[in-house]
C-alpha positions as CSV (number, residue, x, y, z in Angstrom):
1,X,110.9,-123.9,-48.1
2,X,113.7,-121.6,-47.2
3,X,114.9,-119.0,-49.8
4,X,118.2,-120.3,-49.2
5,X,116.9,-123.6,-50.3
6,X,114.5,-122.3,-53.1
7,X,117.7,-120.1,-54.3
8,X,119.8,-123.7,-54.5
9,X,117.5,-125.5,-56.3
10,X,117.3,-123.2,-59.0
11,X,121.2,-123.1,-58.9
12,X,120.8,-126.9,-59.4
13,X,118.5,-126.3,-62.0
14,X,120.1,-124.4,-64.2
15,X,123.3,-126.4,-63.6
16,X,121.7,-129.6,-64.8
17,X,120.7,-127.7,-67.8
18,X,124.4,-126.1,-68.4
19,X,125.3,-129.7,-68.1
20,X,123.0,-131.2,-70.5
21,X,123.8,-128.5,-73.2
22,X,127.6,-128.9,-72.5
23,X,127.2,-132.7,-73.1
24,X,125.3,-131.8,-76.4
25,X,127.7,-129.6,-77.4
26,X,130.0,-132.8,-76.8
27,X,128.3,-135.0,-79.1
28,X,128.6,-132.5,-82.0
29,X,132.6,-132.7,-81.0
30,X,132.5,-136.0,-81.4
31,X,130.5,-136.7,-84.5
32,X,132.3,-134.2,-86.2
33,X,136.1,-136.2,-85.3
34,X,134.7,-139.0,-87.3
35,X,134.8,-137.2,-90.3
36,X,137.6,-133.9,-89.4
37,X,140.5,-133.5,-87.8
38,X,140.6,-132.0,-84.4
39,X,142.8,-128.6,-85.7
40,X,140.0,-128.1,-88.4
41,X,137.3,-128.6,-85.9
42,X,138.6,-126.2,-83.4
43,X,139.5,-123.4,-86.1
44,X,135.7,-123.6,-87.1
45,X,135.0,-123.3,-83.8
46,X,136.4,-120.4,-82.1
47,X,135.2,-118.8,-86.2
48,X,132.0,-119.2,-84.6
49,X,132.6,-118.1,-81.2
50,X,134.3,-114.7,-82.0
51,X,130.9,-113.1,-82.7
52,X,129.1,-114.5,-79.7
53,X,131.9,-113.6,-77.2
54,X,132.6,-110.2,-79.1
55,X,128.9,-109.3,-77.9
56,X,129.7,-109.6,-74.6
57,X,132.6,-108.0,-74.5
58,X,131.5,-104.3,-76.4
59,X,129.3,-104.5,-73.1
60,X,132.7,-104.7,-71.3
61,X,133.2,-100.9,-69.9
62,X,136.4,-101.7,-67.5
63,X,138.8,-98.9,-68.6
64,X,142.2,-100.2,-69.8
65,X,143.9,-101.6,-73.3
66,X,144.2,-105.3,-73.6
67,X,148.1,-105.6,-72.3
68,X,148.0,-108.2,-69.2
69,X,149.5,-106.8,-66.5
70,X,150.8,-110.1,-65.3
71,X,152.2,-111.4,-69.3
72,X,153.8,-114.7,-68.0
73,X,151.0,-116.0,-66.1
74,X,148.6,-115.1,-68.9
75,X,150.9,-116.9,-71.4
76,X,151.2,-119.8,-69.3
77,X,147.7,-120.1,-69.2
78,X,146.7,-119.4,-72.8
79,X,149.3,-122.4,-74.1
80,X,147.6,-124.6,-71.1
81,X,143.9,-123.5,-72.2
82,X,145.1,-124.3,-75.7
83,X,146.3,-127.6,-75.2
84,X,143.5,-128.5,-72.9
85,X,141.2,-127.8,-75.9
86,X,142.9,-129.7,-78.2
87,X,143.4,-132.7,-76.2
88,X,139.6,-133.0,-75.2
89,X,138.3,-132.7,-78.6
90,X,140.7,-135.4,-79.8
91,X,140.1,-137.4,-76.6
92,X,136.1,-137.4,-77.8
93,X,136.4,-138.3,-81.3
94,X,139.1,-141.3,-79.6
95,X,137.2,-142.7,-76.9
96,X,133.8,-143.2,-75.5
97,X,132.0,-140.1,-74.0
98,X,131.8,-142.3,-70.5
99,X,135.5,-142.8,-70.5
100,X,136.4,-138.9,-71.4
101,X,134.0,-137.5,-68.7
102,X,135.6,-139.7,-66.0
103,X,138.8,-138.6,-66.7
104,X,137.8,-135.2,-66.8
105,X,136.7,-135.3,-63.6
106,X,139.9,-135.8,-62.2
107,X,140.4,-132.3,-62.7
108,X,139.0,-131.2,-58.5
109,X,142.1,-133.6,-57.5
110,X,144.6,-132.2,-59.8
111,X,143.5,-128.4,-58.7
112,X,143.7,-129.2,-55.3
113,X,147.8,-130.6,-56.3
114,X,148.7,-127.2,-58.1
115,X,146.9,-124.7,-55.6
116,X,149.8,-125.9,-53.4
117,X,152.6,-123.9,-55.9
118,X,150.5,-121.5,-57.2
119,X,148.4,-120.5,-54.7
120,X,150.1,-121.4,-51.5
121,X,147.2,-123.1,-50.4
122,X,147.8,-125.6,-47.6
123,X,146.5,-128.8,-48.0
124,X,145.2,-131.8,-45.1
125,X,145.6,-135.0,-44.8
126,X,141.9,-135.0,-45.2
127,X,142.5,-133.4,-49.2
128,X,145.5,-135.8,-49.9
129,X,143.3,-138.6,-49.4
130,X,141.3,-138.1,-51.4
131,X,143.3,-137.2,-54.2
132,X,145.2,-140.4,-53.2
133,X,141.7,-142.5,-53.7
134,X,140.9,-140.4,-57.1
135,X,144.2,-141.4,-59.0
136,X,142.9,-145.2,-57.9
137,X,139.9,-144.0,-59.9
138,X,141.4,-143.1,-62.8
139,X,143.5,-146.2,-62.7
140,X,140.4,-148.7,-62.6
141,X,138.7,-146.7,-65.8
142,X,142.7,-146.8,-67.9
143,X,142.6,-150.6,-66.4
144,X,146.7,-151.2,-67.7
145,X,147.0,-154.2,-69.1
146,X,142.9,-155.1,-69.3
147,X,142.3,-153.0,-72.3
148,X,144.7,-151.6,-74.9
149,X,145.8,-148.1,-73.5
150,X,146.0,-145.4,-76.6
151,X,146.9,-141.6,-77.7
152,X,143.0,-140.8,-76.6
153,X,143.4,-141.6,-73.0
154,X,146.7,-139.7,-73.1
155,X,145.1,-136.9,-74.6
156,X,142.3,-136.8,-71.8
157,X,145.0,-136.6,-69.1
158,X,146.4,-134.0,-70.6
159,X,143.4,-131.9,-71.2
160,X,142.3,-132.7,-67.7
161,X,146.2,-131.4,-66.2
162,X,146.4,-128.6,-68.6
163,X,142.9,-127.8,-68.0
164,X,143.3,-127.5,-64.3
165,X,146.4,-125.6,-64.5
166,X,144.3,-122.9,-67.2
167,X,141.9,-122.6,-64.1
168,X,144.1,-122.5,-61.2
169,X,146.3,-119.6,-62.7
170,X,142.2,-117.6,-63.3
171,X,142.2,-118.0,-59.8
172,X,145.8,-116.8,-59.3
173,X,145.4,-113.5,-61.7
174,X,141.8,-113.3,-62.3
175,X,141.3,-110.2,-59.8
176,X,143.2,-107.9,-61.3
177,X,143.3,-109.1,-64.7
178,X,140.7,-107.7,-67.1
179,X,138.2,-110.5,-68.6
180,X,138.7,-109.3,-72.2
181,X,142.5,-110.0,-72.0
182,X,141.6,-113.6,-70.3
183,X,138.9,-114.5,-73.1
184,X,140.6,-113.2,-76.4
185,X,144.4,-114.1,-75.5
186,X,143.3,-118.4,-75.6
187,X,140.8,-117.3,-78.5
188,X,143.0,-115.8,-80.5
189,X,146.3,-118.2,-80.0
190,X,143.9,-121.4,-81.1
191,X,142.7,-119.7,-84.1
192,X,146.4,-118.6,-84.9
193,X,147.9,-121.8,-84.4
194,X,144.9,-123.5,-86.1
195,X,144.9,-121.3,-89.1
196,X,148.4,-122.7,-89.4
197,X,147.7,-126.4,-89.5
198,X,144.9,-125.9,-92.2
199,X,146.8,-126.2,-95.0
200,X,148.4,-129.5,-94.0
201,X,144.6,-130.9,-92.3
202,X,142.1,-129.3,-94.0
203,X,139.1,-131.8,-95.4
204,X,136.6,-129.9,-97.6
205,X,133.6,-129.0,-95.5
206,X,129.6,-129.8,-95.9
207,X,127.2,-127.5,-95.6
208,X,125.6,-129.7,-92.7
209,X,128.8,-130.0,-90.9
210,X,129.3,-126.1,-91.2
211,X,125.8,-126.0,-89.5
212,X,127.1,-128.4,-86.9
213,X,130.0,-126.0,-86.1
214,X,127.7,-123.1,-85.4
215,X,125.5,-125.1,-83.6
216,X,128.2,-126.3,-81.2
217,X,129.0,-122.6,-80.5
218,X,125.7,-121.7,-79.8
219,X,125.3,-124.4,-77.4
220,X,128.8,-123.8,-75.6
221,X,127.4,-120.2,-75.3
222,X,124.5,-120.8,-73.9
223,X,125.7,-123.4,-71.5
224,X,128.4,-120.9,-69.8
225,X,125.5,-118.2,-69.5
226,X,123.3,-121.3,-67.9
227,X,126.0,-122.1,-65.4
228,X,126.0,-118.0,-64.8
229,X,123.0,-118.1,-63.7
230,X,123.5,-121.6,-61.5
231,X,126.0,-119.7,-59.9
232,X,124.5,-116.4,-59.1
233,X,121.5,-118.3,-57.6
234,X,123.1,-121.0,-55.6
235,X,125.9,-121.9,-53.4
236,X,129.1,-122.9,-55.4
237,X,129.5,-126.1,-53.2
238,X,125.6,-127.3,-54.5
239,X,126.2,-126.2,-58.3
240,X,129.8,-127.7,-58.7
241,X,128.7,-131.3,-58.1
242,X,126.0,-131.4,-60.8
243,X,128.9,-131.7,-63.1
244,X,128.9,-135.0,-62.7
245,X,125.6,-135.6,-64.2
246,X,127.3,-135.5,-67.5
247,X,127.9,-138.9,-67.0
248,X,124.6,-140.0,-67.5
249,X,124.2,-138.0,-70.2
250,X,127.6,-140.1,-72.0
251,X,125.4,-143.3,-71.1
252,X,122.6,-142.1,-73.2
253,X,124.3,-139.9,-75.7
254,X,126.7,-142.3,-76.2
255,X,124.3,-145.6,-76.3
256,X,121.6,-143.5,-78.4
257,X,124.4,-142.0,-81.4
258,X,127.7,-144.2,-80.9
259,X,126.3,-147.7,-79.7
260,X,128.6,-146.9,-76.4
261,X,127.7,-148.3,-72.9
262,X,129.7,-148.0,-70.4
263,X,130.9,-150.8,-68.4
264,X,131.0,-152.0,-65.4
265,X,134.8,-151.1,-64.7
266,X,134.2,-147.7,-65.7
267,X,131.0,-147.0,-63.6
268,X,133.2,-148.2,-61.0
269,X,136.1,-146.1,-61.6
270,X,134.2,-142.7,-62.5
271,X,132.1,-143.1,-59.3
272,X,135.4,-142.9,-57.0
273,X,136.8,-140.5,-58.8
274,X,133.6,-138.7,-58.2
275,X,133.3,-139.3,-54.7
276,X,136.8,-137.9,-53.9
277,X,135.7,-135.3,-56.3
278,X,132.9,-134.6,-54.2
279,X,134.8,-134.7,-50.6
280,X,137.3,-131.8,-52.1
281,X,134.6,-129.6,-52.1
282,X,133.0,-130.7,-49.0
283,X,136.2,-130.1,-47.6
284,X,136.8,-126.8,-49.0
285,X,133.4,-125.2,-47.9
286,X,132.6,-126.6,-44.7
287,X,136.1,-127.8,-43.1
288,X,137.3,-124.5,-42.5
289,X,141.0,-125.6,-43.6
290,X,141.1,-123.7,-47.2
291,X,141.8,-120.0,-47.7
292,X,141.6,-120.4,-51.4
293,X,138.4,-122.7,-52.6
294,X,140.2,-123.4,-55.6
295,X,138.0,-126.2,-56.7
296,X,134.4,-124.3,-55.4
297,X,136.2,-121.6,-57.4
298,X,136.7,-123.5,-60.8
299,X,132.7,-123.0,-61.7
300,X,133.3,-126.5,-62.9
301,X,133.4,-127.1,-66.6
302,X,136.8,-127.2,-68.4
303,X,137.3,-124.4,-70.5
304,X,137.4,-125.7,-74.2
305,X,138.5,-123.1,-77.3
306,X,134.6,-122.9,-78.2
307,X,133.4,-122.7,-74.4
308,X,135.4,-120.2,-72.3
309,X,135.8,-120.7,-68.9
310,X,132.6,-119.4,-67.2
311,X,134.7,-117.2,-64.7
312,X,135.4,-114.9,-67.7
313,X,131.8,-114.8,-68.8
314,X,130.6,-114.4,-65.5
315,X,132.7,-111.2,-64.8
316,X,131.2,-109.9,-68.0
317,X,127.8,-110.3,-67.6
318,X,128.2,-108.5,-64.1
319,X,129.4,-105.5,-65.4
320,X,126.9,-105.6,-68.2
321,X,124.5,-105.3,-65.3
322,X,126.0,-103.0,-63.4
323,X,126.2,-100.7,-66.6
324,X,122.5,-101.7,-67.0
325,X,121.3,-100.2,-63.4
């Protein structure tokens, strides 16, 4: 076996793990929005995350205060990573784990939309296609007028557009940017914001659920610095894909804690979306017509206020190991 080969199967490897933790981490978001509201549940959250993220970031030796240099953009993207978040935490404790995931996925085909504006990217026939076959995805898992449409399928569309337009402006500003300014602007607007709507949500907390707070954290931590390492080791085009494994995971999460199995329809519907998913980034890496990669170049999972988006985190770690040598 090739290095090349032995280098993207331990991309793949760690990627299924990032993916398996992420999913984890998405169960405690769920169980915990049976019992608390989403606000509460992300202000807990981030309280947890500070520390982690902080540790990464005294590591951070990039000279320069924590003013971004380009203020609208990084606005813009804190509100979108903001209401991303909140949408896909509500979305969970809404609607099955199978149904949130599928939706999610439509992120690749809504990237590929807003690269046009923001980017300038040009995009094929090829591209437009498949978006074209992705939104008929997303319409066989909604199913209008088969099942009762509600505020948690809204909520995942959201997250998903919001959440594509957080990633898409990374890639626009991301260079010159400091990471620091990228991670603590969201960070710090969701615990603002949620800090505000305590008073009006707040349910008194268990000691168990406390521990399920940290615990989610700690595993959206550990997933980025997984997905770190899928990245460093294999080609973006191998490691993006294996997001889509967290739909098996939603089948036995799901089955196992919330008596959910997916469907037929849905299986159905998520594996289109996934296959026009899937020829974006075929497109984008071997078809020669993309200048950008703005979907290779979205390391995949949606950022989330308690998971950052592993761009950031990846920039960080690298100049932690540059200081190291």
């Amino acid at each position: 076996m090739s290095d090349t080969a032995k280098n993207n199967l331990r991309g793949v490897a760690f990627a299924l793990a990032a993916f398996a933790i992420f999913s984890t981490h998405d169960v405690i978001v769920k169980v915990l929005g049976l019992s608390y509201s989403t606000f509460q549940i992300i202000f807990f959250g981030v309280l947890f995350s500070f520390p982690l993220v902080m540790l990464m970031l005294m590591r951070d030796t990039t000279k320069g205060n924590l003013l971004p240099r380009h203020p609208w953009w990084t606005a813009l993207r804190t509100v979108s990573a903001m209401i991303s978040g909140i949408c896909v935490f509500f979305a969970f404790s809404a609607l099955p784990m199978a149904q949130v995931y599928a939706i999610i996925f439509t992120m690749p085909l809504l990237i590929t939309v807003l690269s046009i504006p923001i980017l300038g990217e040009s995009v094929g026939p090829h591209r437009w296609g498949a978006v074209a076959v992705g939104l008929i995805g997303v319409i066989v898992v909604l199913r209008p007028g088969g099942a009762e449409l509600g505020l948690g399928h809204l909520a995942a569309l959201t997250g998903a557009f919001f959440g594509a337009l957080a990633a898409i402006i990374v890639r626009k500003i991301g260079h010159e940017e400091r990471s620091a300014v990228l991670l603590l602007y969201p960070m710090m607007a969701n615990f603002l914001v949620m800090a505000a709507a305590m008073p009006f949500v707040y349910e008194p907390i268990h000691i168990e659920s406390l521990g399920l707070q940290g615990l989610m954290a700690f595993f959206a931590f550990v997933g980025g610095l997984c997905l770190i390492q899928a990245y460093k080791s294999g080609d973006a085009a191998i490691v993006a894909p294996m997001q889509y494994s967290q739909m098996i995971w939603a089948a036995i999460y799901g089955g196992l804690f919330f008596g959910e199995v997916p469907d037929t329809v849905t299986w159905i519907g998520a594996g289109i979306i996934i296959a026009s998913g899937l020829y974006i980034v075929i497109r984008e890496n071997f078809g020669g017509t993309s200048a950008n990669r703005p979907v290779v170049s979205t390391k995949s999972r949606v950022g989330t206020p308690t998971s950052p988006r592993v761009q950031m985190l990846q920039s960080l770690v690298r100049r932690s190991a540059k200081r190291a040598v």
